[in-house]
Each structure stands twice: as C-alpha cells, then as structure tokens.
C-alpha positions as CSV (number, residue, x, y, z in Angstrom):
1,X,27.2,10.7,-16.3
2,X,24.1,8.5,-15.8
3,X,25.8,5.6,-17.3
4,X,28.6,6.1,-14.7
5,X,26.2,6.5,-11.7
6,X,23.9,3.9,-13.0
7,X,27.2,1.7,-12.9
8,X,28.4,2.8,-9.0
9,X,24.3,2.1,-8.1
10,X,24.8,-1.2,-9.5
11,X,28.3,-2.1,-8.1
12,X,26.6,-0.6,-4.5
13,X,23.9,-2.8,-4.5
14,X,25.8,-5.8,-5.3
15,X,28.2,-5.0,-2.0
16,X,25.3,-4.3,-0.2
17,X,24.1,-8.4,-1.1
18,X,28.0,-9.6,0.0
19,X,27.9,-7.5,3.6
20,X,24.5,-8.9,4.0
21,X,25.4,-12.7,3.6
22,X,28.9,-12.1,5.2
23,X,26.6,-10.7,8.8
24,X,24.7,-13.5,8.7
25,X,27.7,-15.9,8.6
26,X,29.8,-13.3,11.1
27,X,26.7,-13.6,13.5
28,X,26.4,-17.3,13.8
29,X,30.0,-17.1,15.4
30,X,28.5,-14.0,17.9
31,X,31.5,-12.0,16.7
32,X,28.9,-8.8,17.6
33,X,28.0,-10.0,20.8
34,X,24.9,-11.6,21.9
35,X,22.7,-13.2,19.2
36,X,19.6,-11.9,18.9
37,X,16.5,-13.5,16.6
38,X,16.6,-13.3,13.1
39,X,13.9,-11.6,11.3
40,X,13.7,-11.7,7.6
41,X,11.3,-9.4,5.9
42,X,9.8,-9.5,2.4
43,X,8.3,-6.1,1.5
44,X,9.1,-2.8,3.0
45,X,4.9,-1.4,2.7
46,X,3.4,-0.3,5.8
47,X,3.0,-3.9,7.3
48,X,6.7,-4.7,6.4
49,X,8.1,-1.2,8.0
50,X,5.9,-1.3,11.3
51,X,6.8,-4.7,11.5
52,X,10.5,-3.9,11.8
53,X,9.9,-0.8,13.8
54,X,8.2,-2.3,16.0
55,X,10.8,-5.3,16.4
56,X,13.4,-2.6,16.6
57,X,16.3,-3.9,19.6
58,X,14.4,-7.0,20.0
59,X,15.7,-8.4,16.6
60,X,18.3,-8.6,14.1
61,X,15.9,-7.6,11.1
62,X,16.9,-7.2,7.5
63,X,14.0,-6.1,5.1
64,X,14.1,-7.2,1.3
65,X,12.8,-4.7,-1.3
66,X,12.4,-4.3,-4.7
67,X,12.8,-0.1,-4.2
68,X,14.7,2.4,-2.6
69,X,11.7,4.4,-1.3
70,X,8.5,3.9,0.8
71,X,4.9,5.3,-0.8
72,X,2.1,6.7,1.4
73,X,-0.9,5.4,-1.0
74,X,-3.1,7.3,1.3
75,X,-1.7,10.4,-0.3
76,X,-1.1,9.0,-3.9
77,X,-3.8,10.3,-5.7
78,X,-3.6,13.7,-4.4
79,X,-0.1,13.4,-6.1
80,X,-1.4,13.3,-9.7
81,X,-3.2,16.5,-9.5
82,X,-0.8,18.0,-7.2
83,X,2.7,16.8,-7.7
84,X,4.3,18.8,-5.6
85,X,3.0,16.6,-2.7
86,X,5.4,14.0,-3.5
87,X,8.1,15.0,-1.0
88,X,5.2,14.2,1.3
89,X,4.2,10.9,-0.5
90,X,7.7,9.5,-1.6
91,X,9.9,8.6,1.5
92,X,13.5,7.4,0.5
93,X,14.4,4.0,2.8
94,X,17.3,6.0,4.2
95,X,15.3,8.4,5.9
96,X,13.3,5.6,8.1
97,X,14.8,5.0,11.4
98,X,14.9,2.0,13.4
99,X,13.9,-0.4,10.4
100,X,17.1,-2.8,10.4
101,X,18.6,-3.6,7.7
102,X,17.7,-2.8,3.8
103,X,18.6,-5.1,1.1
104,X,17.3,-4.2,-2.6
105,X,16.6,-7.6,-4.5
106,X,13.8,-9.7,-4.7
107,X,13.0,-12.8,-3.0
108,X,13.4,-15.9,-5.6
109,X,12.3,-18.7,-3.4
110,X,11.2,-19.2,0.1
111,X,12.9,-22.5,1.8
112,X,12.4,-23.6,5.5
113,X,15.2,-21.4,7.3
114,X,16.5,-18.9,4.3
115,X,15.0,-17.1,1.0
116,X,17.0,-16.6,-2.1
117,X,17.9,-13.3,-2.9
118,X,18.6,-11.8,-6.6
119,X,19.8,-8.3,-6.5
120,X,22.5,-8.3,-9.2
121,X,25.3,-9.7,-6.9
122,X,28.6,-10.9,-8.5
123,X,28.0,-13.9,-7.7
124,X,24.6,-15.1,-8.6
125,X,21.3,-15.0,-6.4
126,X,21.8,-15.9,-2.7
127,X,20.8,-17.4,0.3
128,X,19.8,-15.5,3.4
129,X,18.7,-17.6,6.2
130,X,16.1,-17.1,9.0
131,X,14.4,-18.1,12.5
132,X,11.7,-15.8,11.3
133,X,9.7,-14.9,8.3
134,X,7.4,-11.8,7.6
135,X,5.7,-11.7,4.3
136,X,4.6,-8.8,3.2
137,X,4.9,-8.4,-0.6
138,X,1.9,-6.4,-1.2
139,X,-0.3,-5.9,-4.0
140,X,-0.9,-4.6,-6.9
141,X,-3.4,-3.4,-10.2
142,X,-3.2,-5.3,-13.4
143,X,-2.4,-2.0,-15.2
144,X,-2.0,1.8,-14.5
145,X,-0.1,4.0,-12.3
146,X,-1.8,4.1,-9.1
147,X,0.5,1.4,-7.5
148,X,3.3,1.6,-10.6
149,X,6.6,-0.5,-9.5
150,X,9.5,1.9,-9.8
151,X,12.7,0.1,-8.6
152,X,14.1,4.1,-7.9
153,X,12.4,7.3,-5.6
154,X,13.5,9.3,-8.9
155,X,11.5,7.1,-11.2
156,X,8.4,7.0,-9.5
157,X,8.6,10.9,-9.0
158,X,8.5,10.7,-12.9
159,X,5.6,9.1,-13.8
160,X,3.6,11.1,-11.2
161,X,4.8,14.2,-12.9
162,X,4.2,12.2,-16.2
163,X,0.1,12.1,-14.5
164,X,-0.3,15.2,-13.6
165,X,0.3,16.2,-16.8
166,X,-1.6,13.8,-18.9
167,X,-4.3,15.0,-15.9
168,X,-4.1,18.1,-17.4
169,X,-4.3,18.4,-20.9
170,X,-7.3,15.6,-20.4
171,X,-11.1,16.4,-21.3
172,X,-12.7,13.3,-20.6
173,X,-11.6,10.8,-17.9
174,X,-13.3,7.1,-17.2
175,X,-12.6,5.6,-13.7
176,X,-13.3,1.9,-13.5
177,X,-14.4,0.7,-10.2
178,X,-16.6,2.4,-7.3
179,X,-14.9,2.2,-4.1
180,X,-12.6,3.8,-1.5
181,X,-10.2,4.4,-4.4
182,X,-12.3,5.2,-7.3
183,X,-14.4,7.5,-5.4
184,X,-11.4,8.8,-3.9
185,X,-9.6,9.4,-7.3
186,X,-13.1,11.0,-8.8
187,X,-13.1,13.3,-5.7
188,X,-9.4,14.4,-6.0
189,X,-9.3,15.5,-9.9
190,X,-12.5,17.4,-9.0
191,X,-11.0,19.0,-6.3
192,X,-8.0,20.7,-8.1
193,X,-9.6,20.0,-12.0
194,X,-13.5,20.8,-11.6
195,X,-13.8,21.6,-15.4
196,X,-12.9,17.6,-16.5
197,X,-15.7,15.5,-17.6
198,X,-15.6,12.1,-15.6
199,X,-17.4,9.1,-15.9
200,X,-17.1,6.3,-12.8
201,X,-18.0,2.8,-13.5
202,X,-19.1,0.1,-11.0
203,X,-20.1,-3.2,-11.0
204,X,-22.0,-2.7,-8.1
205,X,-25.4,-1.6,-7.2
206,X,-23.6,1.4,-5.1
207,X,-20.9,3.2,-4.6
208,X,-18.2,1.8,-1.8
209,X,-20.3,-1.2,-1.3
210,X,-18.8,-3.0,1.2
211,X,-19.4,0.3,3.5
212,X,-22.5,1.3,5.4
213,X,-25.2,2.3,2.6
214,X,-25.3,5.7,3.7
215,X,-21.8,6.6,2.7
216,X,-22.2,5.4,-0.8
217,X,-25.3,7.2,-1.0
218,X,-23.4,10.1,0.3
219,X,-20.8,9.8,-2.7
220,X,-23.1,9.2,-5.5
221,X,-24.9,12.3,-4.5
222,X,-22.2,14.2,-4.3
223,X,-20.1,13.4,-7.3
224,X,-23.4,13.1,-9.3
225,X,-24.3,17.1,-8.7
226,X,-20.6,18.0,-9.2
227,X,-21.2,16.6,-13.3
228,X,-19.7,13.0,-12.5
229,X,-21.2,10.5,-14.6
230,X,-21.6,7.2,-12.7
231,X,-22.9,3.7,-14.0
232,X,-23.7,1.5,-11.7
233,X,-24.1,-2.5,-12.3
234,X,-21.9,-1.8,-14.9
235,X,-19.1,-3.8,-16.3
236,X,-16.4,-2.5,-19.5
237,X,-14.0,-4.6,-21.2
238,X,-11.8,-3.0,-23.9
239,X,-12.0,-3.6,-27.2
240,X,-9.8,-3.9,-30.3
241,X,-9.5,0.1,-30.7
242,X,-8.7,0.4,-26.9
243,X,-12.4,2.0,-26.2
244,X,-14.4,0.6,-23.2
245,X,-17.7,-0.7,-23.5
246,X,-20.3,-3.1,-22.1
247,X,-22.2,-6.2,-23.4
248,X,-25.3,-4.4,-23.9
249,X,-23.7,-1.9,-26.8
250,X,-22.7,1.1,-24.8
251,X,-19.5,2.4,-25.2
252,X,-17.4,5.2,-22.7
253,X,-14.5,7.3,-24.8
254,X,-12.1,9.1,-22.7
255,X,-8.8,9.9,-22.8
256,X,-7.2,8.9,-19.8
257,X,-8.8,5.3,-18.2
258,X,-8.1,4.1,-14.5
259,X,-8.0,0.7,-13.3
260,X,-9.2,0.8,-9.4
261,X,-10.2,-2.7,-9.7
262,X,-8.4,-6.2,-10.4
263,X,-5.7,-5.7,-7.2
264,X,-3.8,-8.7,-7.6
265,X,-1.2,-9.8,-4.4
266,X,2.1,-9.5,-5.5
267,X,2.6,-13.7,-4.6
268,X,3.9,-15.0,-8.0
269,X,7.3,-15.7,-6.4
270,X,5.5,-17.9,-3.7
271,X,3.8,-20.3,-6.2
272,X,4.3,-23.9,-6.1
273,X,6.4,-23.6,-2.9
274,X,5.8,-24.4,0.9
275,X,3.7,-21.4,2.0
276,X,-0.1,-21.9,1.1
277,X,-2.0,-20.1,-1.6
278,X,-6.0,-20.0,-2.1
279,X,-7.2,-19.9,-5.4
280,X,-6.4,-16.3,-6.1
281,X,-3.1,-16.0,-4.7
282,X,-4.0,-14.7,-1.6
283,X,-1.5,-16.4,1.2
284,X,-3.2,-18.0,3.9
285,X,-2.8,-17.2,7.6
286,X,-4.3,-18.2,11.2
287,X,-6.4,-15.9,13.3
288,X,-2.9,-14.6,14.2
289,X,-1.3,-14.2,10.9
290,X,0.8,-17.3,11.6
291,X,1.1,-18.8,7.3
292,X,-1.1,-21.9,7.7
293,X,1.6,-24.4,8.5
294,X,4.2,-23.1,10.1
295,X,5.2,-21.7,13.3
296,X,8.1,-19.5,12.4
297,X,6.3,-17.6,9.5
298,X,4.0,-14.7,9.2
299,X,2.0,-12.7,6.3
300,X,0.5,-9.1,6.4
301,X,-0.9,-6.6,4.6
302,X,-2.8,-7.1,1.0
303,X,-1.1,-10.1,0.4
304,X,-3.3,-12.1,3.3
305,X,-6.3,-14.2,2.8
306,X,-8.1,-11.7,5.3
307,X,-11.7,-10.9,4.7
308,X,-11.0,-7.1,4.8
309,X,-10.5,-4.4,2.5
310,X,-6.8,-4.1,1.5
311,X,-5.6,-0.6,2.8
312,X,-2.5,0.5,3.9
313,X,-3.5,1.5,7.5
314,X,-4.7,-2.3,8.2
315,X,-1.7,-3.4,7.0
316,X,0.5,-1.2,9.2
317,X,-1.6,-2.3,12.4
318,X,-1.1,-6.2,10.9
319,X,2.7,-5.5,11.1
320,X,2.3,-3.8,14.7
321,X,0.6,-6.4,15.7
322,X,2.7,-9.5,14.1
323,X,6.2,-7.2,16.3
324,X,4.2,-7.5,19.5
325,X,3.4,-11.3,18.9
326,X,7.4,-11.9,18.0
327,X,8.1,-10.3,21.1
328,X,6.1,-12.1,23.5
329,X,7.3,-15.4,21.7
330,X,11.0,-14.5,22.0
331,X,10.8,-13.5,25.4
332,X,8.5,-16.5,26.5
333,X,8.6,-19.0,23.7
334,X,5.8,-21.1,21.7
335,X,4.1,-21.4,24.8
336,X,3.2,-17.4,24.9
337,X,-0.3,-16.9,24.2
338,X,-0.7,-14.2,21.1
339,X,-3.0,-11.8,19.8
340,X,-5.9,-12.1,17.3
341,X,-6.1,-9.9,14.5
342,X,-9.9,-9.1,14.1
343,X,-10.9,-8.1,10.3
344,X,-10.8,-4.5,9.6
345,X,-8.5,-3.5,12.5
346,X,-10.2,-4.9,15.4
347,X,-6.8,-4.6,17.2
348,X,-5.6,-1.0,17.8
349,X,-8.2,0.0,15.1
350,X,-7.2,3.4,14.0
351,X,-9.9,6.3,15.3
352,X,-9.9,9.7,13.8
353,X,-11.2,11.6,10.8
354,X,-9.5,10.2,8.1
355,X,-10.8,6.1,8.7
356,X,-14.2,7.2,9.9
357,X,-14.6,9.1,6.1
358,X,-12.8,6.3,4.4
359,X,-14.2,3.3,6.2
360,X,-17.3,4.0,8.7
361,X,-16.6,1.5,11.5
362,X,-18.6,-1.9,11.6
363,X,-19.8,-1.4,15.0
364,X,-23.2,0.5,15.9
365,X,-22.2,3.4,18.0
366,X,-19.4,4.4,15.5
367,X,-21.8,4.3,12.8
368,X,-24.3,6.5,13.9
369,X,-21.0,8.9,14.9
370,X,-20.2,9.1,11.4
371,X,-23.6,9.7,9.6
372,X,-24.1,12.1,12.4
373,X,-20.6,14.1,11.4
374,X,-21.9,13.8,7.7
375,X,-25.4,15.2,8.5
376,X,-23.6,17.9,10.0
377,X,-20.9,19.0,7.3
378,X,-23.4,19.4,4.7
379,X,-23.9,17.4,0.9
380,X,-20.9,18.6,0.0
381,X,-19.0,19.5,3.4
382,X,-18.2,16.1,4.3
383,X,-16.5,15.2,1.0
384,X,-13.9,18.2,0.7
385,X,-13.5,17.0,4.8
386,X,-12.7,13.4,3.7
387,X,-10.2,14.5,1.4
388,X,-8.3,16.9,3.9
389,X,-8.5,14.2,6.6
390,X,-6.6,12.0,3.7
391,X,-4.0,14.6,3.6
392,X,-3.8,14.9,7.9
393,X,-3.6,10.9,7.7
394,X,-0.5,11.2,5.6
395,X,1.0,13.7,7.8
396,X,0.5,11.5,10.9
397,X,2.3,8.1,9.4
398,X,5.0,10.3,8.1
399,X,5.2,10.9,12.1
400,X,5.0,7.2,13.1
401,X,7.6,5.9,10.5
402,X,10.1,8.6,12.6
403,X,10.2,11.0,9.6
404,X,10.0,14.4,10.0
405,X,7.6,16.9,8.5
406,X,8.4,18.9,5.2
407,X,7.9,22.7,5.3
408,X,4.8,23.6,3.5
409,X,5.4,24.5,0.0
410,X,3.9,27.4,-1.7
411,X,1.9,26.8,-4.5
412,X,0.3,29.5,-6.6
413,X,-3.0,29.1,-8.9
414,X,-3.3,25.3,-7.2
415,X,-6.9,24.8,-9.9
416,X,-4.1,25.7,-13.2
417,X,-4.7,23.5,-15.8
418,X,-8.3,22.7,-15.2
C-alpha cells in the first residue's frame, strides 16, 4: 500500500510541475483574462507565506517548496516534550488560504527572468519564469532535529514523536549554545521533565547575549536554581567517541546533545550565480530587501545579510513588508518610493507578551516595560510566563496564516516520563 501511494504522490507531483509550466505559457497568451505580475517564491517559511498573502489578488504568485507542510518554530520545542502539540505546530500547505500557487521541488538555478525547478517531473527539471523574485529559503542547523528537513507533514510528525521519546527515557541532556533557543529548549524540558539533569553551554560571557543584560541574568538565575548546569565562555567540540569536551580537559557526557548554534542559510543552490553572497552565505539585500543588484529581486527571512537575530516573527514582518513594497511598485512603477526595513522589526515590530520575553525591545521605554513586568512576576514567574506567551504566539500566527484553531486536546499526567 505505501509503495502504491508513494507511487500516485510521485506521479501527482510530477503533474503538478506540467500544469505549472503549461499556466505560465497559457498566461502569456491572457487566455485567463488580464495578466497580472508574476511573483515567484523560493521558500514557503513565514517570510515566504506572508509574502504571498499579502500579494494575494495583486499577483499571480506560485511558491516553490521542498515540503508539503508549514512549521511554527515558535512552538517547536514545546513539541518534543509535548507531541501532541503538533497539530498546532505542523500546518499542511493545503490548509493555507490565499497563498497562490504551491509547487514541491527545489529551485536548481536562479537566471534573470526564470528559476529551474526539479521536482521529479517526466521530463527533467524545468524552467519557470518571472517579473518577480522572493527568496526566502531559510535556514538551518548543521545537525539535529530542531529545524530537521522532512520533504512530508507525516515525516516530520515522526521524528518529533521519535524526540519526545528519546526526551524521555534520557537522564542527562547537554544543550550547546545560550540564546533564545537554548534557553528556550532548557526551559521547555524542565517545564514538562523537571527530574532530567541538563547542562547548557555558551560561548558567551551570558546567557541571550545579544539581549538587554538583565534578561540573561534573569535566565541564568533561574535555570541555575532549577538544577541547570550552565558554562559560560565555554566552547565543546566532539571527539572520536562522540563525547563533548573543551580545550582545557573538561568533558560533558549526556545522552541526548543539541545543536542551537551553527545556523547556516539554506543558500547552497545560489552559489556561484547572479545573486550576491557575503562570506558566510548570507544573501545580500538593500535597506529595502531589494538583492544588491537587481531591481526585480527580493530576499527575506534568515537567509538575509540583516544584522538581526534570525526568528521567524522578523521574517514574517520582512515578507509583509517586501507585499506592501510589490504593491506600491506595481500600482506606481520604479518610481514608487518604498519602505525601509529597520533591524529587528522596526517596521510593524510585533508588541505583546511573547516578543517582549523573547526579545526585550532595543528602545528605552520598552526596556524598562519589560524588566518592570519581570520584577513583577517573580524569579521564577516570568519564565513559566515566557513560555505560555510562546504558546499564545503560536496560536495567533496560526490566526494570521487564515487557519483555524484546533480544539484543545486533553492530555492526562502532562509531567509522565519525567
């Protein structure tokens, strides 16, 4: 039966790649009426997706991705220790309104006015042309399952389940790397799996460094009285038997180890061709997200150059933002004057509880809101608040994407397996 299905999936997909090529050729003869622009997009993350929601019956968009499902990574690691969250987490493409068209393949090449598509076709990879380019290909850890590429919804919901219980049966856990997500992970086993003994390594001098002081402080103390062990101005390689350890001798054993360092943007398809890479693969954009270069092309999310930390709520407002640019050129041309993207989210920044726990806010007044919230909730307060504003964050771009909210589901003993 898989082998059949598997077969019908593959034979789907490979229609899908003919229709898409065939519109394209249909269109250029307006045999569906007036021709609006043509908006490729590479990468259906939260840039890609409110990019194409937001250029929804202003464009012909077609969106090219390498799964059949969307992940809210603001609600990932609540997934490994509580799996049943992944009908909140995992959104199949299908389910998204007002996003175009979907194409599953990957982008080969990107060429002046088309991309070449691979996506098993009959026929071989293909061309599928342009008037405008959105990159948004993401990013991604060298290894580990936090941002795992699973080319299925089913898949993915695998290795989470495949987490949760390595999660469980676990004694000793080493986290490497000491900001919004390491914390974050740290914070999230404890929540549901007090009794595991964790250590957190950082590089750093403290905790979620490139944060106002007072929030890292605010984390050490807290893990630290909960029983997490944290090194800081600490770096671990592995070694031949697979063990972590530093250059002055000391050595951290644990059975489960996770990377929340090393994000890499998923660019490799880009290099050596005509859109501009810095020195770490990073692609490089204007003020305005333009790619250096070229006026018809655009980047956001983690794969930018940006000076910001790469989360998936900055990448959703670059993808608003990058629509409501497109607009004002297609309804006024090169001539209409567009919008600046100031670094971490300086346009429609994102206010609530969630991003003033994860982030602070780099302006004065916003600052002293938050350490006056965390002075209020209490050493420990604050942190079990983070986390449930992570989980209302989650709820609410569930609601923005157009997809409905999931009944609560019932979960007795919720701290099993601790």
């Amino acid at each position: 039966m898989q082998t059949a299905m598997a077969s019908l999936y593959s034979l789907l997909s490979q229609l899908q790649a003919q229709v898409a090529a065939l519109h394209v050729w249909t269109s250029r003869l307006k045999l569906f009426g007036p021709e609006k622009p043509k908006v490729v997009i590479v990468g259906a993350g939260p840039g890609g997706l409110n990019a194409a929601r937001g250029l929804n019956g202003h464009a012909d968009v077609t969106i090219i991705d390498g799964k059949d499902y969307h992940e809210l990574n603001s609600g990932t690691l609540q997934t490994f220790v509580a799996p049943h969250q992944h009908k909140k987490v995992l959104i199949d493409y299908e389910d998204i309104p007002d996003i175009g068209r979907m194409v599953k393949g990957r982008v080969l090449a990107v060429h002046e006015d088309h991309v070449t598509v691979d996506n098993g076709a009959l026929t071989g990879p293909w061309d599928l042309a342009y008037e405008w380019l959105i990159l948004a290909p993401g990013s991604t850890y060298a290894e580990g399952p936090i941002k795992a590429f699973c080319h299925s919804l089913e898949e993915r919901q695998n290795i989470i389940q495949q987490e949760h219980a390595r999660l469980r049966s676990a004694t000793r856990i080493l986290i490497i790397g000491g900001g919004i997500v390491g914390v974050e992970l740290a914070g999230e086993v404890l929540s549901k799996m007090p009794n595991k003994k964790i250590t957190l390594l950082t590089s750093g001098e403290r905790l979620i460094a490139d944060k106002p002081a007072e929030i890292g402080v605010a984390a050490k103390d807290h893990l630290e009285r909960q029983g997490v062990e944290i090194h800081v101005n600490t770096r671990a390689s592995k070694n031949a038997d697979g063990v972590y350890s530093t250059a002055d001798g000391r050595s951290f054993d644990a059975e489960i180890v996770y990377m929340t360092v090393g994000g890499k943007p998923n660019t490799d398809f880009l290099k050596g061709g005509l859109v501009p890479l810095n020195t770490k693969g990073f692609i490089e954009v204007t003020e305005c997200l333009q790619v250096k270069g070229y006026h018809n092309i655009y980047a956001v999310g983690d794969a930018t150059d940006i000076k910001e930390t790469k989360l998936g709520y900055l990448a959703a407002a670059h993808g608003r933002l990058t629509a409501m640019n497109l607009r004002r050129r297609f309804r006024y041309g090169d001539a209409a004057e567009q919008q600046v993207w100031i670094p971490f989210g300086g346009f429609e920044f994102v206010t609530g509880e969630a991003m003033m726990f994860t982030l602070g806010r780099p302006d004065g007044v916003a600052h002293a809101s938050l350490m006056a919230r965390l002075k209020r909730m209490g050493r420990d307060g604050w942190f079990s608040g983070w986390l449930r504003a992570k989980e209302k964050y989650t709820v609410t771009t569930r609601q923005n994407l157009g997809v409905p909210e999931l009944e609560p589901v019932a979960i007795a003993n919720p701290k099993a397996g601790a």
